[in-house]
C-alpha positions in Angstrom: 1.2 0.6 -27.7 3.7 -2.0 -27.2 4.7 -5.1 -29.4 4.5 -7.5 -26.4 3.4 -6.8 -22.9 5.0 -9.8 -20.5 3.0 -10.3 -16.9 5.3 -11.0 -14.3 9.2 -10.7 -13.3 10.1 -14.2 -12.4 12.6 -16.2 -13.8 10.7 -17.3 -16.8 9.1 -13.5 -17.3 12.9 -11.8 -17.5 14.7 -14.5 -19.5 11.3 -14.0 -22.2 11.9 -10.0 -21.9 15.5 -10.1 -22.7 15.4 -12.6 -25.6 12.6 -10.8 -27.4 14.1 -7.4 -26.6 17.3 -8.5 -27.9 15.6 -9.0 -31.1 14.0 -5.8 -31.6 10.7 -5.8 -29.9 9.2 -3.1 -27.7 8.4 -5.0 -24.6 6.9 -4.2 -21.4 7.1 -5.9 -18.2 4.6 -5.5 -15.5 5.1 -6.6 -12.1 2.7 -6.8 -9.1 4.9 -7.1 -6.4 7.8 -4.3 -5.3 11.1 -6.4 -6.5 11.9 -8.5 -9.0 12.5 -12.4 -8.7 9.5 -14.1 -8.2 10.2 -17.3 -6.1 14.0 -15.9 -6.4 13.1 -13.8 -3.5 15.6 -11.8 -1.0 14.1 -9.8 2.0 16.3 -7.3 3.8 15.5 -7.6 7.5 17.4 -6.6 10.7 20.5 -5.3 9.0 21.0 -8.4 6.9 18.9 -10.2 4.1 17.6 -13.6 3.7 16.3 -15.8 0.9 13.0 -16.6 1.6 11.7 -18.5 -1.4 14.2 -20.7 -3.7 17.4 -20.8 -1.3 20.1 -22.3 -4.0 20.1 -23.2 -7.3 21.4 -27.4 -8.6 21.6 -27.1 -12.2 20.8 -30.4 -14.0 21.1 -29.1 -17.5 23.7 -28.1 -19.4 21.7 -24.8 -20.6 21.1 -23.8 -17.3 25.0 -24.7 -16.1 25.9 -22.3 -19.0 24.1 -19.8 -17.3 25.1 -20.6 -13.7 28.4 -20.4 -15.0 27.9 -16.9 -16.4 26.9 -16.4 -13.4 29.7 -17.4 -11.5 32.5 -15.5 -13.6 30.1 -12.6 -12.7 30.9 -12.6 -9.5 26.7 -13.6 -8.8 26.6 -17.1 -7.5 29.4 -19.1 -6.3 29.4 -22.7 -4.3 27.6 -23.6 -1.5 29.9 -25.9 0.3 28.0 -28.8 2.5 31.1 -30.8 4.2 28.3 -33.8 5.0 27.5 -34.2 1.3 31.3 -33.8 -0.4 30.4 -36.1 -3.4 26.9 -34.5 -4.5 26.3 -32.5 -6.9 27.6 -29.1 -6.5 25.1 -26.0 -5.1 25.5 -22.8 -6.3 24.1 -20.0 -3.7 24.0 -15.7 -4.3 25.7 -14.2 -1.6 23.9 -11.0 -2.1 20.9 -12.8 -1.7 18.5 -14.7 -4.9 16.8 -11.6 -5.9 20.5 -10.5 -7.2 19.8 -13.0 -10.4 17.0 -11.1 -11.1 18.0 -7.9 -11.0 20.8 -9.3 -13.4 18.6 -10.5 -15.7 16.7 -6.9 -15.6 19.3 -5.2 -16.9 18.0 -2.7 -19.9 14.4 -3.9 -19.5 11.3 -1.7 -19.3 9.7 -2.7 -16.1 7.3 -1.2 -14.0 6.8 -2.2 -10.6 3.6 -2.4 -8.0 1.7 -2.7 -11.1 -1.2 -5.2 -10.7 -2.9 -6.7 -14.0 -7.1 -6.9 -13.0 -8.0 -7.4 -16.6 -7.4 -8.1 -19.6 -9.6 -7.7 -22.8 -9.0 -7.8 -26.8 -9.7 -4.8 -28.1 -11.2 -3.9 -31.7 -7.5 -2.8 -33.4 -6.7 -6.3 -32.8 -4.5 -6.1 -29.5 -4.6 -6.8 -25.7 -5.3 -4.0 -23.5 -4.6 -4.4 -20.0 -5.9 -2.7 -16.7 -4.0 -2.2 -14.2 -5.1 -1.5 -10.5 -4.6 2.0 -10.4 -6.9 2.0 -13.6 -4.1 3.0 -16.0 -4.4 0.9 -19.0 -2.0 -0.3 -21.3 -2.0 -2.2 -24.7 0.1 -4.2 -26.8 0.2 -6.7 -29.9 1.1 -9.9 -28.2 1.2 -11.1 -24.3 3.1 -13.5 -22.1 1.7 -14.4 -19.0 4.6 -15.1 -16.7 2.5 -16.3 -13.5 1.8 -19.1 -11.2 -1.0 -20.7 -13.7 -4.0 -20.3 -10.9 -3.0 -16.6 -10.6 -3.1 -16.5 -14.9 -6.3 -18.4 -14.7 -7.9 -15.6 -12.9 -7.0 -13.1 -15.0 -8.0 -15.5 -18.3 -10.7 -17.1 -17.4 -13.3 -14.1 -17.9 -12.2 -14.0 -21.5 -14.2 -17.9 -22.1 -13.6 -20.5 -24.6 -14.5 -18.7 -27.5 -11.8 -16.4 -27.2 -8.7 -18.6 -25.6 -10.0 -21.9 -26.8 -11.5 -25.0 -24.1 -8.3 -26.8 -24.5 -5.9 -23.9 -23.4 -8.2 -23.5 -20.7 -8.6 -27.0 -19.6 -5.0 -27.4 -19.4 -4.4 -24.0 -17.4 -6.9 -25.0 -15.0 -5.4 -28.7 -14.6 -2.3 -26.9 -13.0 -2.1 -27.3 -8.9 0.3 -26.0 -6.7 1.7 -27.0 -3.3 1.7 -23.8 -0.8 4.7 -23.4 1.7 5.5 -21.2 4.7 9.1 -19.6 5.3 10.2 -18.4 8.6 13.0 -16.5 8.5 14.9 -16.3 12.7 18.0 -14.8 14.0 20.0 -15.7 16.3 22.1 -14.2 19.1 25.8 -15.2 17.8 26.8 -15.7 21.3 24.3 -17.6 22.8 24.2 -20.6 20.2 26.3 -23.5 19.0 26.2 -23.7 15.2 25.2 -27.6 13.8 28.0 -29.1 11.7 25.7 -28.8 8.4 24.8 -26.4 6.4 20.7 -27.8 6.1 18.6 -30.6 6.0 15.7 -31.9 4.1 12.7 -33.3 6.0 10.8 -36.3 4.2 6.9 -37.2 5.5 7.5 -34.6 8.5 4.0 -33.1 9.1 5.5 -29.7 9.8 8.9 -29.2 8.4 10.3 -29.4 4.9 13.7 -27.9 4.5 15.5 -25.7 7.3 18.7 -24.0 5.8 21.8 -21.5 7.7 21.0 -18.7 5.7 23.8 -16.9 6.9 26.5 -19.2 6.0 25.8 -17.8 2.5 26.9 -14.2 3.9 30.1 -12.4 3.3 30.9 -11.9 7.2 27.1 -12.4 8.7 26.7 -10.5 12.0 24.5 -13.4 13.4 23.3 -16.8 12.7 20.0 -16.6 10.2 18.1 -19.9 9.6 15.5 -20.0 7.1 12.8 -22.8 7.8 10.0 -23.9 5.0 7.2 -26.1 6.0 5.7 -28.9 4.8 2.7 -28.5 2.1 0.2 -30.1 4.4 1.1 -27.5 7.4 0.9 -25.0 5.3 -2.4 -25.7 3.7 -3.6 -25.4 6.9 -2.8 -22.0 7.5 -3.5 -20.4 3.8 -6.0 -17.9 5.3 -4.6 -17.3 9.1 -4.0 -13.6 9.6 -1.1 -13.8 12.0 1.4 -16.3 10.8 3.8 -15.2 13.8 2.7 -18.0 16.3 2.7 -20.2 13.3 5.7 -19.3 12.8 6.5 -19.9 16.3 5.2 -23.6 15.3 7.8 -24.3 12.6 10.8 -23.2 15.1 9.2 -25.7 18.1 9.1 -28.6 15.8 12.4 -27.7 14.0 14.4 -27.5 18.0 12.6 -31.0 19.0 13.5 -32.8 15.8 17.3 -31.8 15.3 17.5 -31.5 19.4 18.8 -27.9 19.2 16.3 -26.2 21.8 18.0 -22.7 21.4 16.2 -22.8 17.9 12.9 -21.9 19.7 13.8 -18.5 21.3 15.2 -16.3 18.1 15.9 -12.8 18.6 13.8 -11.8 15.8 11.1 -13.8 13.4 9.9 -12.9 10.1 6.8 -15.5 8.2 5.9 -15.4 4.7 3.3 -17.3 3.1 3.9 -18.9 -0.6 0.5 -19.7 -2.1 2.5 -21.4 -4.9 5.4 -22.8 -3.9 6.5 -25.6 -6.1 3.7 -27.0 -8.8 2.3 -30.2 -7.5 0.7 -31.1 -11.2 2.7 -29.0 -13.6 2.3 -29.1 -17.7 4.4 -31.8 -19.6 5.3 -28.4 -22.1 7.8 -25.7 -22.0 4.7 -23.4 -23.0 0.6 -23.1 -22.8 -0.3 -21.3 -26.1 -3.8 -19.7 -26.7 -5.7 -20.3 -29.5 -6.7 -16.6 -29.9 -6.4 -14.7 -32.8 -4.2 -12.2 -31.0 -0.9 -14.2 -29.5 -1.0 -15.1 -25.9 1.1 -17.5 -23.9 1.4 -18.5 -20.7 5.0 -19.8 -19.0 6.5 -20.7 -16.3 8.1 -23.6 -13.8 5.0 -25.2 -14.1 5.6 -25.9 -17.8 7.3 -28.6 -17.8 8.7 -29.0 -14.0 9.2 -27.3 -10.8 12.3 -25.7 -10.6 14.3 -22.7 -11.6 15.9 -24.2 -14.6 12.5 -25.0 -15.6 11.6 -21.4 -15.5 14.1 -20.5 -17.7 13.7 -22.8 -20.2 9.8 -22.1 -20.5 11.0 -18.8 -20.7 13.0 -19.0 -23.6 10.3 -21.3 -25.4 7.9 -18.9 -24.6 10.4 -16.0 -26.4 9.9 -18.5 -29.3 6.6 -19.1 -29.6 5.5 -15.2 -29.6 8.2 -14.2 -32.1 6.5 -16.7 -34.4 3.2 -15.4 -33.6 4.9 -11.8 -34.6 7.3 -10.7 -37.5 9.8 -14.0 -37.0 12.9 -12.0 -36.2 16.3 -13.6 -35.9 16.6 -14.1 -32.0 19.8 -14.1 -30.4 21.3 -17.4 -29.6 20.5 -19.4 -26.4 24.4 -19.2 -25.4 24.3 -16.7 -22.4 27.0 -15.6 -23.2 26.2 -13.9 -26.1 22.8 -12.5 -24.4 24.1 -10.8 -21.6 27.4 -9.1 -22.4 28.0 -6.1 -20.2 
């Protein structure tokens, strides 16, 4: 058994499993997909890589520009320049691609990877026992759900009111989420003419949403690698279509007409992933969704209290809190990065 068993290795899942580790826990993080990251998401395609889900990070906070900067003097994220913006807020992009955060914030962790969660149930000594799909079973004193809430909700919902509470529930199930679809393309580097920018934001369009040059965040990029997301509304539409590669084919059509770069239609190569839950359309007003079982259970995530990768992290961290209260109260480190990640 383990002290605290943590579903999910997103932002808000890692930054939990360090902070409780740190102060002496046993924890356990369980991850359905291959890599780590969540939404921070890297795919190696065609000799290169491309972020595919969040594509830069614009820290508002200065708890989250404390760990940015950490960051930096890593050597991990450095600034994304954008010559038509010079007075906006600086941009900070990984040049080894998003996931690299992750894998940062992994380090010493107990993780274990292609490991789906298909239940979970109390169990008489007082804990949470989970199943996993390959019908391995593990169990542990308290749990942190780390998940998109719908994708929690799943999971939670079997257990009823009477063992999570109506309210907890009611909240989780208020949660919505706005899908997305990313299209990753590249380019021949001798048959195209570059834009002057770097990307641009689309407001109201019924297809697009963002379209970014993925590869100007590359040390020496062999070819020019745009990454397009689509508009919530297009992608809605396509939540349950097999073969996203002519919808992909879609995003690039609209993308050439609207910025008048035809070229953008004919890539050398196209990748499409779908994001169920992109960016939380109706998140929580709290850093954390606490259960009112008698064995401790939170939820976190963006979508407690935001939408964005800072928010992540600072669910995380309350959601580090809230369990250690739940448990033996142990001094947890301080929230200066610094001090939590020294090599």
């Amino acid at each position: 058994m383990t002290d605290i068993a943590i579903i999910g290795a997103g932002m808000a899942g890692l930054i939990c499993a360090q902070r409780l580790t740190e102060a002496g826990y046993s924890v356990l993080v369980v991850e359905k997909s291959r890599g780590l990251g969540g939404r921070l998401a890297t795919r190696r395609l065609y000799g290169t890589w491309a972020d595919h889900g969040a594509c830069y990070l614009k820290p508002q906070g200065e708890l989250f520009r404390d760990f940015v900067q950490l960051l930096c003097d890593r050597h991990i994220v450095e600034v994304w320049a954008n010559p038509t913006q010079p007075d906006s807020a600086p941009r900070y992009i990984v040049p080894a691609g998003m996931s690299a955060i992750a894998k940062f914030l992994a380090q010493g962790l107990q993780i274990q990877l292609n490991q789906r969660v298909t239940a979970i149930n109390p169990t008489p000594k007082n804990s949470w026992c989970l199943t996993l799909e390959s019908n391995e079973q593990l169990t542990a004193k308290a749990l942190v759900l780390a998940i998109p809430a719908p994708q929690a909700l799943t999971l939670l919902a079997p257990l009823g009111e009477g063992v999570l509470g109506k309210e907890f529930l009611d909240n989780l199930s208020s949660v919505e989420f706005y899908p997305s679809l990313s299209a990753i393309a590249g380019y021949s580097a001798t048959s195209v003419e570059l834009p002057p920018w770097k990307d641009r934001k689309f407001t109201d369009d019924p297809v697009l949403g963002w379209i970014g040059l993925d590869s100007s965040k590359r040390p020496h990029p062999q070819q020019p690698v745009f990454v397009l997301q689509s508009s919530a509304k297009f992608a809605e539409l396509h939540l349950e279509t097999p073969d996203l590669q002519p919808v992909g084919k879609d995003i690039l059509q609209k993308a050439a007409q609207r910025l008048a770069l035809p070229w953008l239609e004919t890539p050398e190569w196209m990748q499409v992933h779908r994001w169920r839950y992109a960016f939380p359309s109706r998140p929580l007003s709290n850093p954390v969704l606490s259960a009112s079982s008698t064995i401790p259970l939170v939820c976190c995530g963006d979508w407690c209290g935001g939408h964005l990768a800072e928010d992540a992290m600072i669910s995380g961290l309350a959601a580090s809190g809230e369990i250690n209260n739940y448990l033996r109260q142990l001094p947890l480190p301080n929230l200066d990065f610094f001090q939590l990640f020294t090599e």
